[in-house]
C-alpha positions in Angstrom: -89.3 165.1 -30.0 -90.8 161.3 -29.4 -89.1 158.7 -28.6 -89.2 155.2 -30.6 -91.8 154.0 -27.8 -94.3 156.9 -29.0 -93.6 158.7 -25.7 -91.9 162.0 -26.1 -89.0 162.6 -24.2 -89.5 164.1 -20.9 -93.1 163.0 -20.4 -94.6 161.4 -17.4 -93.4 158.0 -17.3 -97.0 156.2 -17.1 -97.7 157.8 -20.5 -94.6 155.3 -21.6 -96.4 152.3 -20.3 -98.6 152.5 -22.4 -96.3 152.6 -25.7 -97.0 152.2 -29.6 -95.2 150.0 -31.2 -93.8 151.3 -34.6 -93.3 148.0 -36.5 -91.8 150.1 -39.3 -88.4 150.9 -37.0 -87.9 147.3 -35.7 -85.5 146.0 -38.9 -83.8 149.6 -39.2 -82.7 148.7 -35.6 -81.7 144.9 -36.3 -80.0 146.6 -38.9 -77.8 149.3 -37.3 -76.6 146.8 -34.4 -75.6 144.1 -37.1 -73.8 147.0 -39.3 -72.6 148.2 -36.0 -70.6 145.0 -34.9 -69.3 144.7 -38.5 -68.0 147.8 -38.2 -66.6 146.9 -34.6 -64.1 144.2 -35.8 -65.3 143.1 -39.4 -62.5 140.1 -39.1 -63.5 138.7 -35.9 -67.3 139.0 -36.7 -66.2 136.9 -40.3 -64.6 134.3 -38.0 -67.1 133.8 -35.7 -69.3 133.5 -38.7 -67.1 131.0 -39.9 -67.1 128.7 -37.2 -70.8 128.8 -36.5 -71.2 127.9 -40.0 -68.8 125.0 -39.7 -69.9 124.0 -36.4 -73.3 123.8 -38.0 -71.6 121.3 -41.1 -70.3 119.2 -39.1 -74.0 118.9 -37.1 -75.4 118.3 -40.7 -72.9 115.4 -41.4 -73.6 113.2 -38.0 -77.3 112.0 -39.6 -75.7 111.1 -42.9 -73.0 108.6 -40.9 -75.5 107.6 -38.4 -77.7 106.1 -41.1 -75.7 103.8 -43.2 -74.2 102.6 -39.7 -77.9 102.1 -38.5 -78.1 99.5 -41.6 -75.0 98.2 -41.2 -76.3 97.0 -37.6 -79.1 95.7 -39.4 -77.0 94.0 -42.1 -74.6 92.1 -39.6 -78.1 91.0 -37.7 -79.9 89.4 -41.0 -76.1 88.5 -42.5 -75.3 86.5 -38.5 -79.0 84.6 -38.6 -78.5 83.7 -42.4 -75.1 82.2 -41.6 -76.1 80.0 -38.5 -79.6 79.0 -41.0 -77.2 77.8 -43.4 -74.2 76.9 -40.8 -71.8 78.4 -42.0 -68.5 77.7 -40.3 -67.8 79.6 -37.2 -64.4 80.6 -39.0 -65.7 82.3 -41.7 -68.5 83.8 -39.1 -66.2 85.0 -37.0 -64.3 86.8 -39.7 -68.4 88.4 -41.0 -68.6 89.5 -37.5 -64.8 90.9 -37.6 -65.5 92.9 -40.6 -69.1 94.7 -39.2 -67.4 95.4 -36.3 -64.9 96.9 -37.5 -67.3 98.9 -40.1 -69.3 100.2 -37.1 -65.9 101.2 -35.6 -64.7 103.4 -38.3 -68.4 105.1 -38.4 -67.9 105.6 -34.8 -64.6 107.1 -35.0 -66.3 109.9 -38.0 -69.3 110.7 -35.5 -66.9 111.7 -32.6 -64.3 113.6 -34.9 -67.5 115.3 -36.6 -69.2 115.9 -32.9 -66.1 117.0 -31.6 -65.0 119.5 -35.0 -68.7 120.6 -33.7 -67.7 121.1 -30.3 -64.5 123.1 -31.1 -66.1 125.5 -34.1 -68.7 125.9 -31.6 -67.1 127.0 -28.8 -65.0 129.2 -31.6 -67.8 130.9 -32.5 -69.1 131.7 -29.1 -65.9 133.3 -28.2 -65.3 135.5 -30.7 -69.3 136.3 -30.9 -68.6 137.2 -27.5 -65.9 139.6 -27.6 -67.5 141.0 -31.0 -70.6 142.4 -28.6 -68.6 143.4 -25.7 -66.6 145.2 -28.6 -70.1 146.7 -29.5 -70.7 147.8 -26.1 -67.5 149.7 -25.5 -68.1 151.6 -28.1 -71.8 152.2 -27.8 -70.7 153.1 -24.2 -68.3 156.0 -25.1 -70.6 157.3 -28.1 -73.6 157.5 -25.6 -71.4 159.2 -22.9 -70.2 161.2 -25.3 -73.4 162.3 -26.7 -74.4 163.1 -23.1 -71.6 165.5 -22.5 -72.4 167.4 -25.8 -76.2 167.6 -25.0 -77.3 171.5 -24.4 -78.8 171.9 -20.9 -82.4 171.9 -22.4 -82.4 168.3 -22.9 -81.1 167.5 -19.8 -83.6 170.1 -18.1 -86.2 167.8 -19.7 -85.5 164.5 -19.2 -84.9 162.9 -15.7 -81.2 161.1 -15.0 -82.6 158.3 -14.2 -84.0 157.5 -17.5 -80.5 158.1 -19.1 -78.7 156.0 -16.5 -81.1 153.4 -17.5 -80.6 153.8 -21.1 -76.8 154.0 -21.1 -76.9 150.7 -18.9 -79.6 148.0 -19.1 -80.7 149.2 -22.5 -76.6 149.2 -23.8 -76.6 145.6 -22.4 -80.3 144.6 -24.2 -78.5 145.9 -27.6 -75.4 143.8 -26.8 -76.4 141.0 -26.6 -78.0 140.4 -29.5 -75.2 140.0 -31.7 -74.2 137.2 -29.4 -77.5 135.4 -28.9 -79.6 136.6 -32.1 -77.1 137.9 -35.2 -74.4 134.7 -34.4 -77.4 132.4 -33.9 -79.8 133.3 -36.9 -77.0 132.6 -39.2 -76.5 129.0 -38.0 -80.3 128.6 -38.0 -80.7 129.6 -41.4 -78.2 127.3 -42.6 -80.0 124.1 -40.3 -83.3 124.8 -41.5 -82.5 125.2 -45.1 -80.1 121.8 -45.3 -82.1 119.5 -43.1 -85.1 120.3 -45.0 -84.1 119.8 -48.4 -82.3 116.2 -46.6 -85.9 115.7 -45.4 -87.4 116.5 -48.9 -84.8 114.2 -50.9 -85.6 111.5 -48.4 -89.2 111.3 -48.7 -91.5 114.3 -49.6 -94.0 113.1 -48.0 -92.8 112.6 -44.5 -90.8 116.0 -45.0 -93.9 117.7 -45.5 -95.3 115.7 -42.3 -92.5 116.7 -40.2 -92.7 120.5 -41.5 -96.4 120.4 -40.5 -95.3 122.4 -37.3 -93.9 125.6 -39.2 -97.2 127.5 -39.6 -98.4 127.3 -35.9 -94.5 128.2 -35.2 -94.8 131.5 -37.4 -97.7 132.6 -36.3 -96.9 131.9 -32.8 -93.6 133.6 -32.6 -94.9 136.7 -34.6 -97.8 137.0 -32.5 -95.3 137.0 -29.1 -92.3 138.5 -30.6 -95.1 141.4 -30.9 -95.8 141.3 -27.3 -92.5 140.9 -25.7 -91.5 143.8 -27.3 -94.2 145.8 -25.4 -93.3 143.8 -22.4 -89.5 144.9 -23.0 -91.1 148.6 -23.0 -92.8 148.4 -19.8 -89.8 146.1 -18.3 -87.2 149.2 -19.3 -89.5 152.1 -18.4 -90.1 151.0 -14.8 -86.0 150.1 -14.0 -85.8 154.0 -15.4 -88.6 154.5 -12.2 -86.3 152.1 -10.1 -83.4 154.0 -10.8 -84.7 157.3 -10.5 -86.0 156.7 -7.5 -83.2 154.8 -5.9 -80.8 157.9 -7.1 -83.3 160.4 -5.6 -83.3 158.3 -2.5 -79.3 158.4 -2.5 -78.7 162.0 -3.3 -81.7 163.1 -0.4 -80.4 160.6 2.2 -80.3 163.2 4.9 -83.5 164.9 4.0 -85.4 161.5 4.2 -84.2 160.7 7.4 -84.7 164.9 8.6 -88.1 163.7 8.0 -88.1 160.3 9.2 -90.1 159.1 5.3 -88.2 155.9 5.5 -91.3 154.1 5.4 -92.6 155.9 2.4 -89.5 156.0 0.3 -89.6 152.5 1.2 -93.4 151.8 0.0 -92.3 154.1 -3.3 -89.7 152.1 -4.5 -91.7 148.8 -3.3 -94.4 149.6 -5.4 -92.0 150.7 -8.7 -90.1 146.8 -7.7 -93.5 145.3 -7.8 -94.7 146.6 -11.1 -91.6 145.7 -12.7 -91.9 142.1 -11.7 -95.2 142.0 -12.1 -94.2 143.2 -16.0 -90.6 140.5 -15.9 -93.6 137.9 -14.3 -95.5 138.7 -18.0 -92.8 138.5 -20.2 -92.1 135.7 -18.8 -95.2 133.7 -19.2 -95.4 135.0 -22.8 -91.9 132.9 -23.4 -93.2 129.6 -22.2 -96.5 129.8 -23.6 -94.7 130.7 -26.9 -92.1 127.4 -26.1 -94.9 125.0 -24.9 -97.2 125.9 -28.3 -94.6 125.2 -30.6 -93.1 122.7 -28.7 -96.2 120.6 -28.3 -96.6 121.3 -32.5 -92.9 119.8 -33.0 -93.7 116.7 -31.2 -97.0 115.7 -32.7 -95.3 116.5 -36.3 -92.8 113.9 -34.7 -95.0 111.4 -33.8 -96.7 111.7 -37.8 -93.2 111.2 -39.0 -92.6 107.9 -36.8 -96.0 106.6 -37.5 -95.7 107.1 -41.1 -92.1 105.9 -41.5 -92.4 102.8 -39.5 -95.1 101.6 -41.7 -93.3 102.2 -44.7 -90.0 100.1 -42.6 -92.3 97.3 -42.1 -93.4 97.4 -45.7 -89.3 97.2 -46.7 -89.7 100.8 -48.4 -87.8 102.5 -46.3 -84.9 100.8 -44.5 -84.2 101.5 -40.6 -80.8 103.6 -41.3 -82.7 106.0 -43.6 -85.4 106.3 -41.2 -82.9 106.8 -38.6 -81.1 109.6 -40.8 -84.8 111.0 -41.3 -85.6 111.7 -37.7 -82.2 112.7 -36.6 -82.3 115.6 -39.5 -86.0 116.2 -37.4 -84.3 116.2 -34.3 -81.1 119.1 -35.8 -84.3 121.2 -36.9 -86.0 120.9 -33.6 -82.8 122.7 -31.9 -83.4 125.9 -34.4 -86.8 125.7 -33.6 -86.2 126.2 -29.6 -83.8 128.6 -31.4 -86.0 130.7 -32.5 -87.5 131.7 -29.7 -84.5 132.9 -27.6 -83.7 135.4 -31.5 -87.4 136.7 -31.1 -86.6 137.5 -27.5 -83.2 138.8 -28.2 -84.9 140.9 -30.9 -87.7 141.6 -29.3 -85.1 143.5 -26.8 -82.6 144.4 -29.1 -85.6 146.5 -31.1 -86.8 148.2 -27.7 -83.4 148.8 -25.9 -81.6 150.0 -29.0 -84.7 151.9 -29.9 -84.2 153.8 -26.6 -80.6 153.7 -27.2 -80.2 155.4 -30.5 -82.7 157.9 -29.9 -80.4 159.7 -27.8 -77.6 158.8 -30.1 -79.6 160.8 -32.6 -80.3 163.5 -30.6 -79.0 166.4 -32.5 -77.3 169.0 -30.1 -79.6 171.9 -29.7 -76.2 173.9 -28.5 -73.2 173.6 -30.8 -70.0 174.3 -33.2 -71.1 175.9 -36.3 -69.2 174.2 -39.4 -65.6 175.6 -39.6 -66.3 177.8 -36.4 -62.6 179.9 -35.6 -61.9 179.8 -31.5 -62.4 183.4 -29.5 -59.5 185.4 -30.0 -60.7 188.1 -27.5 -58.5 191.2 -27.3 -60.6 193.9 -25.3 -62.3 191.5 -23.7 -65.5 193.5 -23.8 -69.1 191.5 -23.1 -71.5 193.2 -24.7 -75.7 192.0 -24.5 -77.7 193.5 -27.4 -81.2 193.4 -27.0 -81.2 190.1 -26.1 -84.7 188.1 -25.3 -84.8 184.4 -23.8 -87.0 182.0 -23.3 -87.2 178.2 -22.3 -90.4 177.3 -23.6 -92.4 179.3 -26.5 -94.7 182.0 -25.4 -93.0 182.4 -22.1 -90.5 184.7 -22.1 -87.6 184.7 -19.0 -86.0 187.6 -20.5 -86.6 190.3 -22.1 -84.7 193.3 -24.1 -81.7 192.8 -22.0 -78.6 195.2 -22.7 -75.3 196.0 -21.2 -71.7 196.0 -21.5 -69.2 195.0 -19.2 -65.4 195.1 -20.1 -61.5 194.4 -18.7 -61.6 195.6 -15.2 -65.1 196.6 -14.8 -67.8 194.7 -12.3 -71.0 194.6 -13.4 -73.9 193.6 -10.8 -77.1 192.3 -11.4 -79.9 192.0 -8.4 -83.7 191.1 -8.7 -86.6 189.2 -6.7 -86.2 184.9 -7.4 -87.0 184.3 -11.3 -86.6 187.8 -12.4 -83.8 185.8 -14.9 -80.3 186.6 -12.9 -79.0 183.0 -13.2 -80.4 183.0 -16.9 -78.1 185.7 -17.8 -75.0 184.0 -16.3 -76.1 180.8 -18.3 -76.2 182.7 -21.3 -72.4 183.9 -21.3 -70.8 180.2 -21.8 -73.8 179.4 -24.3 -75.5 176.8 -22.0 -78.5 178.3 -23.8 -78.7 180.2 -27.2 -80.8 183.3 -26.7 -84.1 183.6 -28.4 -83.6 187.3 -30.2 -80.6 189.9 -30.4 -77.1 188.8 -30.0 -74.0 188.2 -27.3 -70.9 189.3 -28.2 -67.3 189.4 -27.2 -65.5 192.1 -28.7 -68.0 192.7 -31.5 -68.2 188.7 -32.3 -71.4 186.9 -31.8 -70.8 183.6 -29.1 -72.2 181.7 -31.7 -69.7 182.2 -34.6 -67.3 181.0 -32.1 -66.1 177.1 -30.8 -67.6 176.2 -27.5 -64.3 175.0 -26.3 -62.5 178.6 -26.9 -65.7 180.2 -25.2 -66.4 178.4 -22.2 -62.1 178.5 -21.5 -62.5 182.4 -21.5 -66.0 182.6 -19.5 -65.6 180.9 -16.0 -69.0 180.3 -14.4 -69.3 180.0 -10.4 -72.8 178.7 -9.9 -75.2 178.7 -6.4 -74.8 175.2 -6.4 -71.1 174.2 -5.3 -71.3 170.7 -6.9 -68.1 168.7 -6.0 -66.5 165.2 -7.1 -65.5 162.4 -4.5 -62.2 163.1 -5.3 -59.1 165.3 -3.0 -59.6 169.0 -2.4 -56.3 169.1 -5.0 -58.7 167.9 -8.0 -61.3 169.7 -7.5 -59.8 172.9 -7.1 -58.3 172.2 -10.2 -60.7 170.7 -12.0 -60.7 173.0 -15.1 -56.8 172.8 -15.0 -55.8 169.6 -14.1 -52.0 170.4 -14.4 -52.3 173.7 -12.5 -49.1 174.2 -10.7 -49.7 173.8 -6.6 -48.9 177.9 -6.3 -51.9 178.6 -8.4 -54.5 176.2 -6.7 -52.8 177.8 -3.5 -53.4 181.2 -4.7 -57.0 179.9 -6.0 -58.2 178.8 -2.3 -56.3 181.6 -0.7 -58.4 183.8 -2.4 -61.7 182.2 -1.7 -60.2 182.0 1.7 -60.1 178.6 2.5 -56.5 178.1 2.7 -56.0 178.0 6.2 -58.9 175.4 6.8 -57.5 172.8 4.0 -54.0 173.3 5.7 -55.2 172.2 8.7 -56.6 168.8 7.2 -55.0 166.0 8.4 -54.4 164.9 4.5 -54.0 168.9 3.6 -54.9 169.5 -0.4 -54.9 165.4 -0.4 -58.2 165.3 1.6 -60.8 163.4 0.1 -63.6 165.6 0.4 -66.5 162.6 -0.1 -69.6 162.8 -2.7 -70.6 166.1 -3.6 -68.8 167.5 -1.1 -70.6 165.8 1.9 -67.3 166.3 4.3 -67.7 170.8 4.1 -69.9 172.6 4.9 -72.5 174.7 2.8 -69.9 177.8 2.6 -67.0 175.6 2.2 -67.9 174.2 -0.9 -69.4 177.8 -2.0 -65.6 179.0 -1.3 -63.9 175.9 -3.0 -66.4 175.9 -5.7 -64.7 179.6 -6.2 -61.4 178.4 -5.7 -62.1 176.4 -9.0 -63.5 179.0 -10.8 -60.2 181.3 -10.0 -57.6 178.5 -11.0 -58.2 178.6 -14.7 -57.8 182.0 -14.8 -60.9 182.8 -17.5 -61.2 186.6 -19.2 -64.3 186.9 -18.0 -65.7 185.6 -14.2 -69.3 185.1 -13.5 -70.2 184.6 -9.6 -73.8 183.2 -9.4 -74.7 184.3 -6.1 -71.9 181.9 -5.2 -71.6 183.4 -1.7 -74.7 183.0 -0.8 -73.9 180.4 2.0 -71.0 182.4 3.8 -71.1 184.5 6.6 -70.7 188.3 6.2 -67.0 188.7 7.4 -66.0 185.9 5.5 -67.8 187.1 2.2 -66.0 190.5 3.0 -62.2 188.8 2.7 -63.5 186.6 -0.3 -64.7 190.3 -2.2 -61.4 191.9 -1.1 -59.5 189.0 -2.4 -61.4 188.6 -6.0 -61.1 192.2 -6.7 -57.8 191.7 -7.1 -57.6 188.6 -8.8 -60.6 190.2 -10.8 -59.0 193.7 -11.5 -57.5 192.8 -15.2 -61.3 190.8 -15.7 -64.7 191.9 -16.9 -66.6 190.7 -14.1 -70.3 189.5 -13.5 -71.7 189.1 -10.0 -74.8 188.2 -9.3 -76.5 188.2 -5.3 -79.3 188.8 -3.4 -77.0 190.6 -0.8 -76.2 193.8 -2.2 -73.3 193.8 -0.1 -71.6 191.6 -2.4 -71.9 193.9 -5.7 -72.4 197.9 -4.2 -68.7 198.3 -5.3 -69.9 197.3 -9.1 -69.4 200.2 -11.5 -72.9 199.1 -12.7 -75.6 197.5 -11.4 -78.8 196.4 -12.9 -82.1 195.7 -11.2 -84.3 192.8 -12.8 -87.9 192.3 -12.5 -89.7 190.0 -14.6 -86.9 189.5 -16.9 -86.9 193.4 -17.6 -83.7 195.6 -16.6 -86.1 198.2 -14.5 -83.3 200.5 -12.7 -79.1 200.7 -13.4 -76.6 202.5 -12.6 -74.0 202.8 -9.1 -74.8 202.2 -5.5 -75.1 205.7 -4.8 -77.1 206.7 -8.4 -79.9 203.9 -7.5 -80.0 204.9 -4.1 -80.5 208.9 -4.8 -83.6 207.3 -7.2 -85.2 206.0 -4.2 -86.8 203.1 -6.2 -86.7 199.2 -6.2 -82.9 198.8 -5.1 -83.5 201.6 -2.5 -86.2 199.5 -0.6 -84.3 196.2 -1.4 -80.9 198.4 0.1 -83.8 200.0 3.3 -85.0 196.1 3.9 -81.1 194.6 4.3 -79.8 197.3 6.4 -82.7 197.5 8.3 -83.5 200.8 8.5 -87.4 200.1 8.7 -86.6 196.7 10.9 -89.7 194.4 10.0 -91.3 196.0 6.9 -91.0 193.8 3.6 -90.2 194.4 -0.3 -93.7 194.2 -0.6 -94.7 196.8 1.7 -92.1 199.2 0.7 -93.2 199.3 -2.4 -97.1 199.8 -1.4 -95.9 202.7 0.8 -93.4 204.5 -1.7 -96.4 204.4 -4.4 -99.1 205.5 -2.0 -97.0 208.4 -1.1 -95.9 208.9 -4.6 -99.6 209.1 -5.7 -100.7 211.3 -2.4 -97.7 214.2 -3.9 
């Protein structure tokens, strides 16, 4: 999958830098936003429309009283020297005088209503432009979000968080924005550029075509560096994702950076990403004025033709002063589009890129979901049954392969094997994280698949390695899965992962904030809370992910005890190095290479004196010293010498 850069998804972020621009996608995108703040609030959008249009009107009218008022000026000037030529009585000019004035006054009055009716419909406009994209943001905000909590894990294995953090922030704003600053403004411009010029034209084609002289430099201009701020926009948003990612690495590794004293690097690493981006905001930049001071230098000469050109045909007494007055203020309302112009190309010119990054994850179609009309698990056996299954994350390299077993209510299955055999795979399986590659997992005879995701992942709880936990009280994330869980239940919950008497001792008790992931327990603490959660709920079937990895042996031994019996009525999964933590299973299963190589009981695997014998010899140190490795070298060689 590529992204609308030309960068697939997932690849090295320098490959990004260097992006192709598909010229093809940049109106679809226009397009969607616009639609998209339509749909938002169709009758806000209509009125800001409204007033930007009358705002705009009442712009148009100022030249038209500013001219005739320009020639009355010059009227009451020739009318006061022909009077005192012919001396005319200083009653009757006093009352000449009287009248101008009082003409001038009245167009006065009509260019401040009309200035201020600007004014108003202006700052109307802006408003409700305003609230229109913020509008447009919430909403992109939740569908993004939203779209993130229904992506399968495979996406998210293959792109980084930063990236997405990015995306959902500083591109969301990019996309905003343009509905304020490029869909409300091209709308006024349009309307500018078309009335001013056809003023211009019924003026005086010729001078209209003199002061238009700037509009094929301006074209090519702005299409040349709408172009390239778009690939500036590219770069600008792929290096924040570097920022970010490496800021949140940073963040999350805290004690690991200072363990090993790289401040100085991870200072020099995020130096160098803060560099390049301001090297690339230093560009973008440079392409804006460049763009302003070419067309603006364009604008003026065209000026200076229509000055030159009109005061000769003033002195001539073609053309009087008020019309040439109207002509150049009609110049001057086009000259505001103009400057115009550039901040839509740059508010496109982002718009395209960040809503280009945007939607593509909004378009994203979820690799792991609800087939159409799919009924909820209505388990009644409660039997988990593999078939055959195969799995793997990329093509051609299988994780797992030919996998079968059954595990139902009240039996413990266990599952050991050497790091990337496939345990945690299977676990991820169960809930439908993944969807396996061949054969089928089902629940009482029905494939997961046919099923909701909701009803599934309620009846399969999950308790991973990693004991992720909020920055919230011990209370909420105990019961996370169940936020209305009565207290006796998350009491039960942490009694059973034996934790109970260490929250009680808290000085806030099951109100403790237990900081950011957790950062205020230890390792085993969080393993035993992270439990805790996964006993609340009070799911069909429990998974335990080498989720005791991190306590101590006589601790692990009360947490068994304890979720035996909240696990008798259960079909149960656990998964462990130790084999401590599963030799009560009814079944255990021995991975290797993603192939089940030995099952059966403790005792059955033991009397075959294979792989879980030597794994079982190694942890109870009968041959103190001797590895995995070695066992197996030795049981061969004395296999082969019989």
């Amino acid at each position: 999958m590529s992204d609308s850069q030309g960068a697939p998804l997932g690849a090295p972020l320098n490959e990004a830098l260097r992006p192709e621009i598909d010229v093809k996608a940049m109106p679809h995108i226009i397009r969607r936003i616009v639609l998209l703040g339509f749909k938002v609030d169709p009758v806000q959008v209509g009125l800001a429309m409204a007033s930007s249009l009358g705002a705009a009107v009442a712009g148009l009218i100022v030249p038209r009283l500013f001219g005739p008022a320009v020639d009355q000026v010059a009227a009451l000037l020739k009318a006061h020297n022909h009077a005192q030529a012919i001396h005319m009585p200083a009653a009757q000019q006093a009352l000449l005088e009287t009248s101008s004035i009082h003409a001038l006054w009245i167009a006065a009055a009509m260019i401040v209503v009309a200035t201020s009716i600007q004014g108003v419909l202006t700052g109307v406009g802006g408003y409700n432009g305003e609230r229109v994209s913020q509008k447009v943001a919430y909403v992109l905000r939740l569908d993004y979000f939203r779209q993130l909590q229904r992506l399968s894990f495979g996406f998210h294995d293959k792109i980084h968080s930063g990236d997405l953090i990015t995306r959902g922030m500083i591109d969301l704003e990019g996309t905003r924005m343009f509905i304020q600053n490029g869909m409300m403004m091209s709308l006024t411009l349009v309307l500018l550029l078309v009335v001013a010029t056809f003023m211009m034209f019924a003026a005086d084609p010729i001078m209209a075509l003199l002061a238009l002289t700037f509009v094929p430099i301006r074209i090519f201009t702005l299409g040349r560096v709408g172009f390239l701020l778009r690939i500036a926009w590219m770069r600008v948003q792929t290096l924040m994702s570097i920022l970010t990612l490496t800021m949140e690495e940073n963040l999350q590794g805290i004690r690991v950076v200072r363990s090993f004293a790289s401040t100085v690097f991870e200072m020099a690493k995020f130096d160098k990403a803060a560099t390049e981006a301001l090297s690339e905001a230093y560009k973008r930049i440079l392409l804006r004025m460049r763009a302003m001071r070419t067309t603006t230098l364009a604008f003026y000469m065209s000026q200076a033709l229509v000055l030159w050109y009109g005061g000769h045909k003033v002195v001539a007494g073609t053309m009087s002063p008020g019309r040439l007055t109207e002509f150049i203020l009609y110049l001057n309302i086009l000259q505001g589009p103009v400057r115009q112009v550039i901040m839509i190309v740059m508010s496109a010119a982002r718009a395209t890129t960040c809503g280009g990054r945007l939607f593509e994850i909004l378009d994203v179609v979820p690799a792991i979901a609800d087939k159409p009309n799919a009924p909820a698990l209505k388990p009644t056996a409660g039997v988990l049954r593999f078939e055959h299954v195969d799995f793997e994350y990329d093509p051609g390299a299988p994780v797992l392969t030919d996998i079968s077993f059954e595990v139902g209510r009240g039996k413990t299955l266990g599952i050991v094997g050497p790091p990337g055999s496939g345990k945690s795979t299977i676990a991820n399986l169960v809930p439908r994280f993944y969807d396996v590659t061949a054969g089928a997992i089902t629940i009482d005879g029905v494939d997961i698949r046919d099923v909701t995701l909701a009803s599934l992942r309620e009846y399969v709880g999950l308790v991973q390695q990693e004991a992720f936990l909020f920055d919230s009280t011990v209370t909420n994330n105990v019961a996370y899965a169940d936020p209305w869980a009565e207290d006796d239940r998350i009491v039960g919950a942490t009694k059973t992962a034996q934790l109970h008497e260490y929250i009680d001792h808290l000085p806030g008790g099951y109100g403790t904030r237990v900081g950011e992931r957790g950062v205020a327990l230890s390792g085993g603490q969080r393993q035993r809370m992270s439990i805790a959660r996964g006993v609340v709920p009070g799911p069909g079937i429990m998974i335990f992910d080498d989720s005791t990895a991190a306590i101590d042996a006589v601790t692990e031994k009360r947490v068994r005890d304890a979720l035996a019996e909240a696990t008798k009525a259960k079909a149960t999964i656990i998964i462990a190095h130790r084999l401590s933590s599963l030799m009560h299973a009814d079944e255990i299963i021995l991975l290797e290479e993603g192939r089940i190589v030995e099952r059966g009981t403790h005792a059955e695997l033991l009397a075959l004196g294979g792989e879980y014998f030597d794994l079982y010899s190694l942890q109870t140190r009968t041959e103190q010293g001797l590895s995995v490795a070695d066992a197996k070298i030795r049981r061969k060689v004395t296999e082969a010498a019989e």
